[in-house]
PQR file with spaces between the fields and no chain letter, atoms N, CA, C, O and H, PARSE charges and radii, in Angstrom:
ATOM       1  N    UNK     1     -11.920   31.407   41.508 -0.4000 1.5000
ATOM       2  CA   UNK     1     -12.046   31.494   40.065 -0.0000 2.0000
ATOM       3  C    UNK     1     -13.427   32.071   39.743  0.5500 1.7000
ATOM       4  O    UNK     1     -14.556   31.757   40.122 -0.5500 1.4000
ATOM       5  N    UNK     2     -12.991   32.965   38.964 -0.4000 1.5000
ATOM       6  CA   UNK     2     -14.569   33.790   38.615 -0.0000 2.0000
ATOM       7  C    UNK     2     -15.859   33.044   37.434  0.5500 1.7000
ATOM       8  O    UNK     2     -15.394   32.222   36.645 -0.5500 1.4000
ATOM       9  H    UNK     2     -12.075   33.219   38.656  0.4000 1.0000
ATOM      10  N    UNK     3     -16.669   33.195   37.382 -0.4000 1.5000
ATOM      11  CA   UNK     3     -17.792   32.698   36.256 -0.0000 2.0000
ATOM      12  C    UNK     3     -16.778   32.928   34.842  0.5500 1.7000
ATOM      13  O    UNK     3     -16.583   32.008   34.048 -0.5500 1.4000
ATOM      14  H    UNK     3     -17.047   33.863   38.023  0.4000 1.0000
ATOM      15  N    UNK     4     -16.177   34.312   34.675 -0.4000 1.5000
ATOM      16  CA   UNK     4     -15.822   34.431   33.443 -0.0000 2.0000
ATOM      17  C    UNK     4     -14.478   33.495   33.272  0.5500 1.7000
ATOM      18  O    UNK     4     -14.242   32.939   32.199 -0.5500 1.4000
ATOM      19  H    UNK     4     -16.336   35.059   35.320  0.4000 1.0000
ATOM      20  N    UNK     5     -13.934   33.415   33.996 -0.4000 1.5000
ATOM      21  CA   UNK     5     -12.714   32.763   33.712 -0.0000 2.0000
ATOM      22  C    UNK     5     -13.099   30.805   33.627  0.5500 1.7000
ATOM      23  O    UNK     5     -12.643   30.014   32.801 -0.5500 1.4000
ATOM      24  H    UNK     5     -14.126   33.867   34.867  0.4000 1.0000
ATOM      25  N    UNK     6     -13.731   30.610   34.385 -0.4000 1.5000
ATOM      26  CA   UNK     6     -14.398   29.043   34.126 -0.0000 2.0000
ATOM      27  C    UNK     6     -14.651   29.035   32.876  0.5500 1.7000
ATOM      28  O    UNK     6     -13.891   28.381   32.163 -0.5500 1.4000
ATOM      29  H    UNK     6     -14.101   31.253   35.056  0.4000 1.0000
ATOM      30  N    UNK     7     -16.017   29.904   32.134 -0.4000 1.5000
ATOM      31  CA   UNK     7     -15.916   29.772   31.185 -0.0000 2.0000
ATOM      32  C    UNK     7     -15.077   30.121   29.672  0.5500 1.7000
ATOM      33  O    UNK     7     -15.533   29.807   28.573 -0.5500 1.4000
ATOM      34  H    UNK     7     -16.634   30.435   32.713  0.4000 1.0000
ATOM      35  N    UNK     8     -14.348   30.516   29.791 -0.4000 1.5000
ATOM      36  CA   UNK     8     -12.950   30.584   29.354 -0.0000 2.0000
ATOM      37  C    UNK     8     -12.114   29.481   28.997  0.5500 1.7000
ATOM      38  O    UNK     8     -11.752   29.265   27.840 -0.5500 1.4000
ATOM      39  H    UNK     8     -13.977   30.772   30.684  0.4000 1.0000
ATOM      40  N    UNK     9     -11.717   28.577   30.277 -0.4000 1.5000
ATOM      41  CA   UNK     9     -11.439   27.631   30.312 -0.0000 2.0000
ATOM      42  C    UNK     9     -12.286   26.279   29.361  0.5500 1.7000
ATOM      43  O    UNK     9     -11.827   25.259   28.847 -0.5500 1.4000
ATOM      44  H    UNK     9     -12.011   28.753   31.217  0.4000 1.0000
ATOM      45  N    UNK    10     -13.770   26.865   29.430 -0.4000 1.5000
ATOM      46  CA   UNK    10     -14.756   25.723   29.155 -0.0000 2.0000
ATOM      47  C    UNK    10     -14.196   26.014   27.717  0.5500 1.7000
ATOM      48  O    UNK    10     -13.392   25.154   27.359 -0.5500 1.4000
ATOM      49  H    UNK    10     -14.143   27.694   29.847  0.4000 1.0000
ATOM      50  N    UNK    11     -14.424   27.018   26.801 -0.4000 1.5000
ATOM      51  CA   UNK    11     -14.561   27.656   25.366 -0.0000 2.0000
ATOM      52  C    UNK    11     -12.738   26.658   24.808  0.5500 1.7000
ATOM      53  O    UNK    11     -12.551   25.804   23.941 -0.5500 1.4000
ATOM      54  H    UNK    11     -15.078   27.716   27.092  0.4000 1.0000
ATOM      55  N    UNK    12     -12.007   27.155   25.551 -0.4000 1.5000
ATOM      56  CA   UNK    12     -10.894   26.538   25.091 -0.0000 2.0000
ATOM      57  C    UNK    12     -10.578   24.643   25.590  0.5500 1.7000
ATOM      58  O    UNK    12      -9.540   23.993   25.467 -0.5500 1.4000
ATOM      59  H    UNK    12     -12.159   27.849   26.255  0.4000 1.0000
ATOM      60  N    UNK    13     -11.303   24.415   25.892 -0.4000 1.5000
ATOM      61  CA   UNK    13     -11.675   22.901   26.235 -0.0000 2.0000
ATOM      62  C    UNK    13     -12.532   22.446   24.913  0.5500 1.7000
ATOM      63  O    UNK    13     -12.302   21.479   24.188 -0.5500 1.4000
ATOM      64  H    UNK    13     -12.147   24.943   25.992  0.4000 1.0000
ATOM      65  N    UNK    14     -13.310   23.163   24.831 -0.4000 1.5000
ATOM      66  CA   UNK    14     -14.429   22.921   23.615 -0.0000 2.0000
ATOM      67  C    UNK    14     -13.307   22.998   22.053  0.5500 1.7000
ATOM      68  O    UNK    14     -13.566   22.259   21.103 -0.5500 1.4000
ATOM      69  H    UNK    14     -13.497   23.950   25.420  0.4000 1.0000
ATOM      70  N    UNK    15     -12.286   23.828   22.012 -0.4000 1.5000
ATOM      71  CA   UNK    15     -12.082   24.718   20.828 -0.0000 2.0000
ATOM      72  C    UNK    15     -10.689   23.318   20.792  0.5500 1.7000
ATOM      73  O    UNK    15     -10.302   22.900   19.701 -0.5500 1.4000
ATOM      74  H    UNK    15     -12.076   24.428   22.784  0.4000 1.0000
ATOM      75  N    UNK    16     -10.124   22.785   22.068 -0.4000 1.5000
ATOM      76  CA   UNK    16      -9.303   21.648   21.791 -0.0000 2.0000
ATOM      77  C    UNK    16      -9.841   20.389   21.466  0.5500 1.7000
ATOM      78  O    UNK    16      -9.271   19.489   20.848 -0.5500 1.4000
ATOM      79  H    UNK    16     -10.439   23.125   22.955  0.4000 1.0000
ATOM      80  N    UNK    17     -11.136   20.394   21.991 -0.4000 1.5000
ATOM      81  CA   UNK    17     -11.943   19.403   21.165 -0.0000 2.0000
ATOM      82  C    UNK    17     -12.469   19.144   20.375  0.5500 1.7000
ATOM      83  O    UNK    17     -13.253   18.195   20.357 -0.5500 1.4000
ATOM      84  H    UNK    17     -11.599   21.125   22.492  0.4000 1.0000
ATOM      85  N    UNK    18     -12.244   19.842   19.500 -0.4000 1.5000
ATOM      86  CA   UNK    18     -12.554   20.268   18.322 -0.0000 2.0000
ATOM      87  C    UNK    18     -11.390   20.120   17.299  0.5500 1.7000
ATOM      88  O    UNK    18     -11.598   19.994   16.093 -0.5500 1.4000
ATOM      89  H    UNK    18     -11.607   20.613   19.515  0.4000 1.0000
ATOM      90  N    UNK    19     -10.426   20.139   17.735 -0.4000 1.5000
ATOM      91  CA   UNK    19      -9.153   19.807   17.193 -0.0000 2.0000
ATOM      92  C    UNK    19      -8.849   18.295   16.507  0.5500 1.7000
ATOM      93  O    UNK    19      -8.764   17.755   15.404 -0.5500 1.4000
ATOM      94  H    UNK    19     -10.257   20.241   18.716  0.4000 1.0000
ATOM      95  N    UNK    20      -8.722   17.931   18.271 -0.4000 1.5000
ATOM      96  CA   UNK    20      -9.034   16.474   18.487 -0.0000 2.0000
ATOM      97  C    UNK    20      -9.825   15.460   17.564  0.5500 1.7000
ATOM      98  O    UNK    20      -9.381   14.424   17.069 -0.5500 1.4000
ATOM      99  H    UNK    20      -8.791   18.369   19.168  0.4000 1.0000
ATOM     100  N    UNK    21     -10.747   15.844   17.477 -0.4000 1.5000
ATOM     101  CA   UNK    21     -11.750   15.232   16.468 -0.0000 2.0000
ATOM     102  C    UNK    21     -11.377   15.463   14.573  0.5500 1.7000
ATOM     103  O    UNK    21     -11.738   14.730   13.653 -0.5500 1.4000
ATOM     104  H    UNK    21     -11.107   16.686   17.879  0.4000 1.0000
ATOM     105  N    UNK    22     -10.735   16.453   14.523 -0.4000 1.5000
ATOM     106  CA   UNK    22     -10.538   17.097   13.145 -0.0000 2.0000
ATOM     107  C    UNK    22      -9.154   16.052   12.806  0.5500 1.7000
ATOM     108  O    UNK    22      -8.959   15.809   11.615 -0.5500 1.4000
ATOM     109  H    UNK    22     -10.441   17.048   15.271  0.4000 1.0000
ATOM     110  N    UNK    23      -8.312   15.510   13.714 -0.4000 1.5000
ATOM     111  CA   UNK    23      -6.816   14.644   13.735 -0.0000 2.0000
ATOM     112  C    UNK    23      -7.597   13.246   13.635  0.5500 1.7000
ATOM     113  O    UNK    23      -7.482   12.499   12.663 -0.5500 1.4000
ATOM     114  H    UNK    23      -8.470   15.707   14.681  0.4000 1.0000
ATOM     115  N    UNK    24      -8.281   13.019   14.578 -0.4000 1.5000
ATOM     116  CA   UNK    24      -8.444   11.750   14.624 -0.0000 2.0000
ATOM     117  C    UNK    24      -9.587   11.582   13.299  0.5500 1.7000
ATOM     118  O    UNK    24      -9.201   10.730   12.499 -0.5500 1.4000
ATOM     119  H    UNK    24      -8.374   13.626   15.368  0.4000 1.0000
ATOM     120  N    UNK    25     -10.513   12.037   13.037 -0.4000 1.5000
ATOM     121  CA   UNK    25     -10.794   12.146   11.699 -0.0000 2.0000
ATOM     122  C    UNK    25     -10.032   11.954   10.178  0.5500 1.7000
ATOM     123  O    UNK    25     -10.522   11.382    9.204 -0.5500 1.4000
ATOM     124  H    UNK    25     -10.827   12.730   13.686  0.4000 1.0000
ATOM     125  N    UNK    26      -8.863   12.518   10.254 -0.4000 1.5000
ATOM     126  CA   UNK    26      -7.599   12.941    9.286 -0.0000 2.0000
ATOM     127  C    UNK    26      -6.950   11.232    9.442  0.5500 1.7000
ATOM     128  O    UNK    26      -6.675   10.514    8.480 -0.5500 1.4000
ATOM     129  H    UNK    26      -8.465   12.982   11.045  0.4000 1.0000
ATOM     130  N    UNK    27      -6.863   11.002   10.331 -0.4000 1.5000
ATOM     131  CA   UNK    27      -5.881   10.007   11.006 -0.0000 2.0000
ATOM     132  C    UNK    27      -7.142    7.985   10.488  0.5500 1.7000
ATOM     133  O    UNK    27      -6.804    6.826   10.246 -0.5500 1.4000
ATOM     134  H    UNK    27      -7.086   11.585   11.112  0.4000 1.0000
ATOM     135  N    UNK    28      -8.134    8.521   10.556 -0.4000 1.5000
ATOM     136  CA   UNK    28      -9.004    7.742   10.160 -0.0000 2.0000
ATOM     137  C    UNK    28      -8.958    7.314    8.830  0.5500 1.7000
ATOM     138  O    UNK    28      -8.994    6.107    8.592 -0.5500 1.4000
ATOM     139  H    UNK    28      -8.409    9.462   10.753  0.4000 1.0000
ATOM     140  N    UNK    29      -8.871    8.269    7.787 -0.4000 1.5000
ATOM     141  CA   UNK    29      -8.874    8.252    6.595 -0.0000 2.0000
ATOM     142  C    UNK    29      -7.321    7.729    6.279  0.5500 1.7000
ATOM     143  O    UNK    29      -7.116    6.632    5.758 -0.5500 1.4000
ATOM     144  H    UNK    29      -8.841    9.249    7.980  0.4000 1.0000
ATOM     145  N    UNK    30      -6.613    8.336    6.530 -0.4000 1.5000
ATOM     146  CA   UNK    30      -5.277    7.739    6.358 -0.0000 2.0000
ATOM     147  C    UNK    30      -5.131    6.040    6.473  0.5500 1.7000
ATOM     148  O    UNK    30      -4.611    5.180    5.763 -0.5500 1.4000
ATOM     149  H    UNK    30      -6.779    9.227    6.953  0.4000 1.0000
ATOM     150  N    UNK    31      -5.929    6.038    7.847 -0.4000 1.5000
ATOM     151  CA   UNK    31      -6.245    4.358    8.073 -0.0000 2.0000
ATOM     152  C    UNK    31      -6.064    3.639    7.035  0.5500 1.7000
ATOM     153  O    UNK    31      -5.206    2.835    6.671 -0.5500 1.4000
ATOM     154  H    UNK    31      -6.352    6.737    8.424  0.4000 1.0000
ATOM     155  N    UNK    32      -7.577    4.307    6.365 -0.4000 1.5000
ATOM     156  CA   UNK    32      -8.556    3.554    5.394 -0.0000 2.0000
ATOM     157  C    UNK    32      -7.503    3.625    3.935  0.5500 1.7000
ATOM     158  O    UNK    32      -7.366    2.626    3.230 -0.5500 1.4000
ATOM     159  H    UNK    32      -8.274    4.961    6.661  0.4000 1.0000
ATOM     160  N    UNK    33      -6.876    4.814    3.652 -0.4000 1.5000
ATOM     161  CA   UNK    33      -6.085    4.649    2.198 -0.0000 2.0000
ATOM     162  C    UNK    33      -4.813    3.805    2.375  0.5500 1.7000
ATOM     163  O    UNK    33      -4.189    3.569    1.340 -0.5500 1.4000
ATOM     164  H    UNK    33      -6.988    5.626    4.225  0.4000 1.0000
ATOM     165  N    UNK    34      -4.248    3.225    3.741 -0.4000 1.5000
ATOM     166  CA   UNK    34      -2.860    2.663    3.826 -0.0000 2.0000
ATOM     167  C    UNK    34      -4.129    1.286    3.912  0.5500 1.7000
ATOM     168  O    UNK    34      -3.194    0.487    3.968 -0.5500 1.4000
ATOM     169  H    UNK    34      -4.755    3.417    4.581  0.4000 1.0000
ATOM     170  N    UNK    35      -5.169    0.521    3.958 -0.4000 1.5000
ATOM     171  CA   UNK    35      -5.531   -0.364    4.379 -0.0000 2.0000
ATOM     172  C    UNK    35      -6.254   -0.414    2.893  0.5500 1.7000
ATOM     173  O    UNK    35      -6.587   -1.599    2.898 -0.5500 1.4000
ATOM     174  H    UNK    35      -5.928    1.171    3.912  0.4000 1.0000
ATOM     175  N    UNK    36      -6.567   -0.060    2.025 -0.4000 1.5000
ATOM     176  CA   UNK    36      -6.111    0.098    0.444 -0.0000 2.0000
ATOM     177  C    UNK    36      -4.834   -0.520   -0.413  0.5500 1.7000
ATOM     178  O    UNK    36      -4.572   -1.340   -1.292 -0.5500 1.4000
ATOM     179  H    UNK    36      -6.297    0.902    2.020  0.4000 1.0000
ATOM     180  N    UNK    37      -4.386    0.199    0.236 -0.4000 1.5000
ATOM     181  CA   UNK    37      -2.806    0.062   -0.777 -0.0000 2.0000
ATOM     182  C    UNK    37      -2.393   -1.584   -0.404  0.5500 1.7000
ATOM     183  O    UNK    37      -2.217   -2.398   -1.310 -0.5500 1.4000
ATOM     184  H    UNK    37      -4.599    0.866    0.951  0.4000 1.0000
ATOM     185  N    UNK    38      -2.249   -2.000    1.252 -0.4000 1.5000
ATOM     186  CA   UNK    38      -2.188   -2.949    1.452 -0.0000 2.0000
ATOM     187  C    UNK    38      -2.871   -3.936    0.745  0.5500 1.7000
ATOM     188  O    UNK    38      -2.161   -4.891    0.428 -0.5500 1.4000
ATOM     189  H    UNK    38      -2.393   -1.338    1.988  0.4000 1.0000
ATOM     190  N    UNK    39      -4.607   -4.017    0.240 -0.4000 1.5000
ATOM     191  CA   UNK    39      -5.535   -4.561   -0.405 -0.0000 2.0000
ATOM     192  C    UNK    39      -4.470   -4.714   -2.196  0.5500 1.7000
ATOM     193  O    UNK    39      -4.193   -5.554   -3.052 -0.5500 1.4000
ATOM     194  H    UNK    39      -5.184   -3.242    0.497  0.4000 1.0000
ATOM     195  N    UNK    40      -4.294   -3.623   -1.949 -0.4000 1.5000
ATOM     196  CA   UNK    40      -3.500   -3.695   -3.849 -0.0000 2.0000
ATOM     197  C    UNK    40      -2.341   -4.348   -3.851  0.5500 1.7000
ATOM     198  O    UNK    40      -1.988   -5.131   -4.733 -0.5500 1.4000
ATOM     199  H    UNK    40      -4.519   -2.940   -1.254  0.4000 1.0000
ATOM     200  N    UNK    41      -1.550   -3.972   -2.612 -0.4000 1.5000
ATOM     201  CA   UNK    41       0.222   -4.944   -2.634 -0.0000 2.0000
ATOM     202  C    UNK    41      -0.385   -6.508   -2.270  0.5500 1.7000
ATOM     203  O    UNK    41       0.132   -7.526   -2.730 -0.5500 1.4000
ATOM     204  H    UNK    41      -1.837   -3.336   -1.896  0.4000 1.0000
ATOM     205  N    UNK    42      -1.300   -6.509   -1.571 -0.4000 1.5000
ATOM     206  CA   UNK    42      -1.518   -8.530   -1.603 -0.0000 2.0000
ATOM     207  C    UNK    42      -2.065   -9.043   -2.849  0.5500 1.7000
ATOM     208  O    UNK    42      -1.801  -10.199   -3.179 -0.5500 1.4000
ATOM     209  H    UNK    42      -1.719   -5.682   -1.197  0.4000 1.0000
ATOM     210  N    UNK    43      -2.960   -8.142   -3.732 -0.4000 1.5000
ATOM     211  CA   UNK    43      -3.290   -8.558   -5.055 -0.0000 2.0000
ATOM     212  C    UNK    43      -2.182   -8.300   -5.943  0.5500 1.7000
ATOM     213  O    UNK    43      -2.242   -8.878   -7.028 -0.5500 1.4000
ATOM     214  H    UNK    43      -3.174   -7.203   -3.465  0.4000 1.0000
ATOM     215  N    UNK    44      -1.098   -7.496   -5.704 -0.4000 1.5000
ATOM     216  CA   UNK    44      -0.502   -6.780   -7.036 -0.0000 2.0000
ATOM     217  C    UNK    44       1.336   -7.978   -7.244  0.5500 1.7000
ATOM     218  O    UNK    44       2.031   -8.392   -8.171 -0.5500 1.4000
ATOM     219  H    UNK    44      -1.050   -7.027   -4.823  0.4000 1.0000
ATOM     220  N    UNK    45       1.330   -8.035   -5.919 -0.4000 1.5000
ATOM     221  CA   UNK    45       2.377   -8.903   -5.438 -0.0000 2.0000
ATOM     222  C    UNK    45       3.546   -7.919   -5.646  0.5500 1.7000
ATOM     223  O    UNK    45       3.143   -6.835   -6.068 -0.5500 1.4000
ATOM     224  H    UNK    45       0.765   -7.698   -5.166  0.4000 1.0000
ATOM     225  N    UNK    46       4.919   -7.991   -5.465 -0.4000 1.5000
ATOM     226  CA   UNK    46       6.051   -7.032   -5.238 -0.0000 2.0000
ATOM     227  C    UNK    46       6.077   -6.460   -6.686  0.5500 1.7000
ATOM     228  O    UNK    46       5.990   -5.266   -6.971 -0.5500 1.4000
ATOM     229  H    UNK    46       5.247   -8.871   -5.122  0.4000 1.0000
ATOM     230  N    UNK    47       6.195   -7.383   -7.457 -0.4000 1.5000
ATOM     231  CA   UNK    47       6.686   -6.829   -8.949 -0.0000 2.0000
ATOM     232  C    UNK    47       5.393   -5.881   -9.629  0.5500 1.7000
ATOM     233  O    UNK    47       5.633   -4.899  -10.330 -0.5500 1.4000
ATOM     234  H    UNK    47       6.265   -8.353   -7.226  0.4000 1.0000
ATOM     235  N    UNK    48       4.225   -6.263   -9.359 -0.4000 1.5000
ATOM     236  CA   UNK    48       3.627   -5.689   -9.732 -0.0000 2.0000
ATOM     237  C    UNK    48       3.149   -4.273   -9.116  0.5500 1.7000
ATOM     238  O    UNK    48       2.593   -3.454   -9.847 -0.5500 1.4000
ATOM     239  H    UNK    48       4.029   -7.061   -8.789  0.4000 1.0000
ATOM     240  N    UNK    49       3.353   -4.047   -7.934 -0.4000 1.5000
ATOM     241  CA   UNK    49       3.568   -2.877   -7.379 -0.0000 2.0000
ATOM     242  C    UNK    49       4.650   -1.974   -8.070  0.5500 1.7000
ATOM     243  O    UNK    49       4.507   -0.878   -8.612 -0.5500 1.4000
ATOM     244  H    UNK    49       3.806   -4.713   -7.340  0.4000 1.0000
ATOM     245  N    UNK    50       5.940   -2.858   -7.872 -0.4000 1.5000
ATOM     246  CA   UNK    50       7.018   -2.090   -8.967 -0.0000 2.0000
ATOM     247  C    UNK    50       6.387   -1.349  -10.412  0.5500 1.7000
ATOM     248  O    UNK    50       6.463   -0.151  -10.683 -0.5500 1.4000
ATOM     249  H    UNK    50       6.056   -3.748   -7.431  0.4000 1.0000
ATOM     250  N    UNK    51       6.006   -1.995  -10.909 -0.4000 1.5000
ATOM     251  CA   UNK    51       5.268   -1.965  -12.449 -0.0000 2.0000
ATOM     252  C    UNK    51       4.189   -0.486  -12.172  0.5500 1.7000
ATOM     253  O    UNK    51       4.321    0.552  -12.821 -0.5500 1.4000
ATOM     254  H    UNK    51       5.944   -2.969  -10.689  0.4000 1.0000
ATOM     255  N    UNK    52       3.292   -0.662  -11.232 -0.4000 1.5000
ATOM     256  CA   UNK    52       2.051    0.171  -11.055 -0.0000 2.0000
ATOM     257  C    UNK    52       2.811    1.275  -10.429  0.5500 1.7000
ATOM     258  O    UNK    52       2.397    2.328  -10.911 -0.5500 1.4000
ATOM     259  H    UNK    52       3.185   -1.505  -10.705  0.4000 1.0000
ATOM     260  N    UNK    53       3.924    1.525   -9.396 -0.4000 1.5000
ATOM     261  CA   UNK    53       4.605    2.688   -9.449 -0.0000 2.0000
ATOM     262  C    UNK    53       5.228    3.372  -10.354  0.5500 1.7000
ATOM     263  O    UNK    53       5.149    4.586  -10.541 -0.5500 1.4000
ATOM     264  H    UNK    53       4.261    0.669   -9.004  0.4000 1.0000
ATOM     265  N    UNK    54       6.079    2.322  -11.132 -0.4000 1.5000
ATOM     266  CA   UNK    54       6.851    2.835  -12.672 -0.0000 2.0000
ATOM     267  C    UNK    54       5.527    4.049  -14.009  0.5500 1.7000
ATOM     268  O    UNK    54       5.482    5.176  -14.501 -0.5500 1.4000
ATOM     269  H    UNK    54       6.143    1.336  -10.980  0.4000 1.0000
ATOM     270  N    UNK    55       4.742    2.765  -13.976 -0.4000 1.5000
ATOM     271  CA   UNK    55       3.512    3.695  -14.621 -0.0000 2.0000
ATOM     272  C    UNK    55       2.750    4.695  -14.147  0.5500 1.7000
ATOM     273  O    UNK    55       2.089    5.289  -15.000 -0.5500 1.4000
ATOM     274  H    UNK    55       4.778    1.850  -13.576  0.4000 1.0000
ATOM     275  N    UNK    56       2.631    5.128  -12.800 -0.4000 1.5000
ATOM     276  CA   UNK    56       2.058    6.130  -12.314 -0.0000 2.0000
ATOM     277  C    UNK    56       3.597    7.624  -12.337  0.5500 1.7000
ATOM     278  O    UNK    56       3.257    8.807  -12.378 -0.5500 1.4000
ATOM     279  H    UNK    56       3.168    4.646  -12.107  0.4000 1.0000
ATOM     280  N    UNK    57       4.863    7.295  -12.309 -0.4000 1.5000
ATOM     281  CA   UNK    57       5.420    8.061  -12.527 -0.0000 2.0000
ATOM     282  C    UNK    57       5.723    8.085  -13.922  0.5500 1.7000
ATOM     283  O    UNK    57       6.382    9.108  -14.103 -0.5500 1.4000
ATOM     284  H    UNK    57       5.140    6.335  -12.275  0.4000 1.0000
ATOM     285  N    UNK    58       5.556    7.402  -15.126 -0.4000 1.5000
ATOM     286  CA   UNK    58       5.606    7.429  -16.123 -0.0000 2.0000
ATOM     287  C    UNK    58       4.369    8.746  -16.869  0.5500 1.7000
ATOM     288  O    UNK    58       4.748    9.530  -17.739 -0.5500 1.4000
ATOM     289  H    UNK    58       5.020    6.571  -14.979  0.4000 1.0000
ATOM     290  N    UNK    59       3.069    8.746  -16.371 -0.4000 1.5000
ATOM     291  CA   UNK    59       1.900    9.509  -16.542 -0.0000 2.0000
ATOM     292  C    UNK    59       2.022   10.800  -15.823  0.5500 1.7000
ATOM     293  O    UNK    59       1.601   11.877  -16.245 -0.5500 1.4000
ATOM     294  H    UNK    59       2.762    8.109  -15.664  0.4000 1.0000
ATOM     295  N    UNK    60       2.765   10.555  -14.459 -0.4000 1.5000
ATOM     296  CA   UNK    60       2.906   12.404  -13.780 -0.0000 2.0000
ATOM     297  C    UNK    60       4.073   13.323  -14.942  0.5500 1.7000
ATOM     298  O    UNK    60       4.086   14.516  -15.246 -0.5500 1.4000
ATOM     299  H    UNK    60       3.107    9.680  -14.115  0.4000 1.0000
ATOM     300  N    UNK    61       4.868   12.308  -15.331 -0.4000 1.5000
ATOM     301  CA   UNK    61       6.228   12.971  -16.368 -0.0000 2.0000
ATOM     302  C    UNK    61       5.429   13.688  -17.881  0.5500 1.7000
ATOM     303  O    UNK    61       6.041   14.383  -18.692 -0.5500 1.4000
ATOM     304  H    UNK    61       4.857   11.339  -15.084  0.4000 1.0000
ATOM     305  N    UNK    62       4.202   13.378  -17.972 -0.4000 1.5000
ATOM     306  CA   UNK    62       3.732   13.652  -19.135 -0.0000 2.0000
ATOM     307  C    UNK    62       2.971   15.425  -19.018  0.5500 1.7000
ATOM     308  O    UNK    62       2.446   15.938  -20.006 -0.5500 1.4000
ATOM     309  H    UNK    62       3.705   12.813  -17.313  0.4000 1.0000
């Protein structure tokens, strides 16, 4: 295997790690807004979730 082709290999090692980090980043945040909502359905209780969905599609219809 030649110098150029190692590094080749290295650039696209780097360029998947780079990926990697950009998902698990994405995947982090997602965490954090489903670990939210959960925070609102234990305060909001079933019905009131019902209610706070009804009114949030009540305001997109406008």
């Amino acid at each position: 295997m030649t110098r150029s082709q190692t590094d080749l290999i290295i650039d696209r090692l780097d360029a998947q790690s780079a990926k990697i980090d950009r998902l698990q980043s994405q995947i982090d945040q997602m965490q954090g807004g489903l670990t939210v909502l959960k925070a609102l359905g234990a305060l909001l209780g079933v019905g009131g979730i019902g209610t706070l969905l009804a009114w949030f599609q009540s305001q997109s219809g406008k």
